[in-house]
C-alpha positions, 0 to 999 in steps of 0.5 A: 531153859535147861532141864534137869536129865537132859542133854544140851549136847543132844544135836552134836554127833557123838565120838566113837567113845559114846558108842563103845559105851553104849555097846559095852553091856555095861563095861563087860564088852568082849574082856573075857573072851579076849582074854583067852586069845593067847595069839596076842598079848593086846586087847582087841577092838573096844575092849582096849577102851573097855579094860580102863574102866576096870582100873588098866591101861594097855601099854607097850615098851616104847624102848624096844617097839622098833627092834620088834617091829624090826623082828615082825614082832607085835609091841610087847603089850602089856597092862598098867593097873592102878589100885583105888584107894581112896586117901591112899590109906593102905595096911601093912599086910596089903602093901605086902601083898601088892609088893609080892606081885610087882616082885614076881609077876610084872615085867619091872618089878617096881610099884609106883606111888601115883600124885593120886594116892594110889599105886599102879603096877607096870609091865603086867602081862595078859595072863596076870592081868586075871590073877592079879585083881584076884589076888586084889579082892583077897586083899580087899582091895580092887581097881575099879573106877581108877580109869575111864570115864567115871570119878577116880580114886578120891583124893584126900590131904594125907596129913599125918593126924595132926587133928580129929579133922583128919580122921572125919575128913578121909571118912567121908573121903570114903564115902564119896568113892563109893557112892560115885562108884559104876554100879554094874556087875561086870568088874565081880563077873570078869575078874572074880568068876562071880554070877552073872546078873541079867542086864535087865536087872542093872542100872547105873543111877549116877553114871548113867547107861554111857557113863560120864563124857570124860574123867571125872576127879574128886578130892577132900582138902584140909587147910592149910594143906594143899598137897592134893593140888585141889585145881586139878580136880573136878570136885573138891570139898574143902573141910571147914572145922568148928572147934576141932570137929568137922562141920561141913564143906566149901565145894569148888568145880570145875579144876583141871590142868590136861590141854592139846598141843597147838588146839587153842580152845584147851586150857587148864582151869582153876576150880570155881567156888560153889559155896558152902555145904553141911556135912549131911549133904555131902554125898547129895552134892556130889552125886548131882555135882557128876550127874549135871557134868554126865548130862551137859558135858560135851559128848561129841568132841573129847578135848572138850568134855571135862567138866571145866569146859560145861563151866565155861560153856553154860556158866559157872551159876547156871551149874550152881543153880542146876545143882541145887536144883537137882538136890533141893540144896542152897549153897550157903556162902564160902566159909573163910579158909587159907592155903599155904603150901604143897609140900610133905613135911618130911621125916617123923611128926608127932600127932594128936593121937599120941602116936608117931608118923614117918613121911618118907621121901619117895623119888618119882614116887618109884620103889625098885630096888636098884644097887644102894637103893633097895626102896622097894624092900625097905618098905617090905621090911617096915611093913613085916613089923608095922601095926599102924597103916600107910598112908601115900601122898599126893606127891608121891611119898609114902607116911609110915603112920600110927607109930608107937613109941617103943617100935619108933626107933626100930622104923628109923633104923630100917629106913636109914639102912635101906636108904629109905631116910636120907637127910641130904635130899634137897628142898628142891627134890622135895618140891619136883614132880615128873609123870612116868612118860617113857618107856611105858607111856603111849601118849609121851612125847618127851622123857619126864621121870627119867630126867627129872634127877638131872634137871634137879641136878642142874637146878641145885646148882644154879641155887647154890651159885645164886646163894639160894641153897636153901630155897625151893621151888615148885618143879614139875615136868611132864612128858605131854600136854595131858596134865598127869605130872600137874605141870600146869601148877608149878612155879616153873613147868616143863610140857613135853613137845617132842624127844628132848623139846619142851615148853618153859611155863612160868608164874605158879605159886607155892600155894598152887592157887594160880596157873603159870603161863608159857615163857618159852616154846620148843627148846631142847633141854640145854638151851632151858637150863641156860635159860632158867638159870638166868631166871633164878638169877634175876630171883636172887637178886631182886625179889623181896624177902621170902618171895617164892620164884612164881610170885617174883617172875609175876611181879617183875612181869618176867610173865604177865599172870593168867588171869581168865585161862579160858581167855586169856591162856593163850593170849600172847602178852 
């Protein structure tokens, strides 16, 4: 019998990960020190494990590594710093903060919306990364727990408050980010210059001495609206309303999309349904959902430790039963709910609040300023003059909420004059996705965001030729198996294998309530769009009336559907 607290884990070697935790004095390791080793713009040794724990990754120029290299000169390193935000709410005064920074002090200028409803900030040299997190807490913002083996920045469905049930929901979205958050001292000692505190005096009650054995992802999701893509997370809490008021939770575990190339025993998963839980209980369910995941997850082998892979080792009902047994709560069954799309409702939406929201669509989620494209100073400008917040979606765009009526038309005429509103972008583009890849990406093995307008390009036009024009989609590339472009939930997904090869998955829906399956291994991208322009053609021409692409290729067994991934994922059918 398992017991709560103790590792199943216990008799495997640990990965190096486990000891670098171990050692890190409570993630503060050698940080300071090395950032004054100016002989490098790196990190050295643990530390570049270490600085993901405080919201960064380092990352060099993969454009010009060989001409350094060339030149005996080291990568230029730099840092990719991720904001936490949970719901991706942010003012107006700091949106004007963040934008100052990118403009002044990263080496691309440009802030990126993230699919986790944050921003990160690319091209951050060593001797900003310090001023940066200061400039931060002035904000009263940090990037803590946005990297690393902890819960990440807590998603929430950014509807633009159409109901009260929006309102509660990001609360409590809150609310879980910072009670799941590291409790050590060493973000505020690092960064900040506060007073070191006695590690005898520290203690991570959740997230235990070493931490969890991987990232951990956390979301809040409000049906209908799926636009959080709920089965990529860890833990989801799934809002049940009672007459307009917020009762409580379905809880499901156990989603995640990251897989390794040629490495059978890693498949994406869809989250597992727990059952239902009343509000007060929330926090309790989250805290023993991490702490179970922190004790039995697999600390010897990385590829293995997310949380969907304890699911499947030890059962889905024996993680129920451990959880409600850590926190003497019984799952009540699953209330009835129903999920129908992704998709942000582009353009202006009135809310229940008497006030106006703006979604603007936001390429890649990439605001620079580019000749007839100035996004990056659009959004500066609306915010000089805007008294509601932003709100950043799961796919990347950004909502101008709490509008009044008489600064509405004000918003329209900024946005229409940086470019910011644009009424020709295709349902298609609308429904795209891409993760950053190259140049910054350590781990890309193809392009992605770069090319993801031509594959767009290509596709819009295999619809049109098919009298499909006004049809979507739900496209996504992303330039590794690692899952960050949620590739593993489109209708039709491209994973990088190598320069200009990728894998062709098929069979997703609109709902992203399914997982699509390979239909092609290892082709360049000409050889793709040859192919899915035929697919859109067989779509056109047999599927029923309103069938979405990944509901059609199912059903005329185009694919076969994943049924069990952890069976039969990678069967060949």
């Amino acid at each position: 019998m398992m017991k709560s607290g103790k590792s199943i884990m216990s008799d495997e070697k640990l990965s190096d990960n486990e000891r670098l935790k171990g050692n890190s004095a409570l993630l503060r390791g050698t940080i300071s020190s090395d950032l004054e080793n100016d002989i490098t713009g790196g990190f050295d040794g643990d530390n570049f494990q270490l600085i993901r724990f405080h919201g960064m990754y380092q990352q060099d120029d993969r454009d010009i590594r060989q001409d350094r290299i060339a030149q005996k000169l080291e990568p230029l390193h730099t840092v990719m710093l991720r904001v936490r935000l949970p719901g991706g709410i942010i003012t107006p005064q700091q949106w004007l903060g963040i934008d100052e920074f990118a403009r002044d002090n990263t080496l691309y200028g440009s802030i990126r919306i993230t699919n986790r409803q944050t921003v990160q900030f690319h091209g951050v040299l060593k001797h900003n990364i310090k001023p940066v997190h200061q400039l931060l807490h002035r904000l009263g913002l940090d990037s803590r727990a946005t990297a690393g083996d902890v819960n990440r920045n807590v998603l929430c469905t950014a509807n633009p408050v159409e109901s009260n049930l929006h309102i509660e929901a990001y609360e409590w979205a809150k609310k879980i980010s910072e009670h799941l958050l590291p409790r050590t001292n060493a973000y505020a000692e690092v960064w900040l210059d506060k007073e070191k505190v006695s590690l005898n005096e520290e203690k991570e009650p959740i997230l235990g001495a070493t931490y969890l054995p991987r990232k951990f992802k956390t979301a809040v999701v409000i049906p209908p609206q799926n636009d959080v893509d709920l089965h990529a997370n860890d833990l989801n809490f799934i809002a049940v309303g009672e007459k307009g008021k917020l009762i409580g939770f379905n809880v499901l575990v156990g989603g995640g999309l990251a897989m390794t190339q040629g490495d059978a025993s890693t498949w994406p998963r869809l989250a597992s349904e727990f059952g239902f839980i009343p509000l007060a209980q929330t926090l309790q369910i989250a805290e023993a959902v991490v702490s179970v995941q922190r004790d039995w997850g697999n600390r010897s082998n990385r590829r293995n430790a997310k949380t969907k892979y304890t699911l499947e080792r030890v059962g889905v009902e024996v993680f129920k039963a451990e959880v409600e047994k850590r926190t003497g709560v019984n799952f009540q069954p699953v209330k009835p709910y129903q999920l129908t799309g992704r998709g942000d409702r582009i353009g202006w939406v009135a809310g229940v609040d008497k006030q106006w929201h703006l979604t603007l669509f936001i390429p890649s989620g990439r605001l620079i300023d580019k000749p007839g494209y100035p996004f990056k100073s659009g959004i500066a400008e609306i915010a000089k003059i805007h008294q509601g917040d932003f709100r950043l979606t799961a796919n990347q765009n950004i909502i101008v909420a709490g509008v009044s009526d008489d600064k509405k038309q004000q918003i329209d005429d900024i946005a229409r004059q940086f470019g910011l509103i644009d009424d020709t972008v295709t349902h298609l583009e609308k429904n795209s996705m891409a993760c950053v890849s190259f140049p910054t990406c350590p781990l890309a093995m193809a392009e992605a965001e770069r090319v993801l307008p031509d594959f767009v390009k290509s596709l819009e036009q295999s619809l049109d030729r098919y009298g499909l024009t006004d049809e979507a989609i739900v496209f996504r590339i992303t330039g590794c198996p690692n899952g960050c472009g949620r590739a593993m939930l489109a209708e039709m997904g491209l994973v990088g294998r190598a320069p200009d090869r990728y894998s062709l998955y098929l069979g997703g829906n609109r709902q992203g309530t399914r997982i699509p399956r390979l239909y092609r291994d290892n082709f360049s991208s000409a050889e793709l769009l040859k192919i899915m322009d035929e697919l859109i053609a067989r779509w056109s021409a047999g599927r029923d009336a309103d069938e979405g692409f990944g509901d059609f290729v199912i059903r005329s067994q185009i694919v076969a559907p994943v049924i069990d991934s952890a069976r039969d994922f990678h069967a060949v059918v």
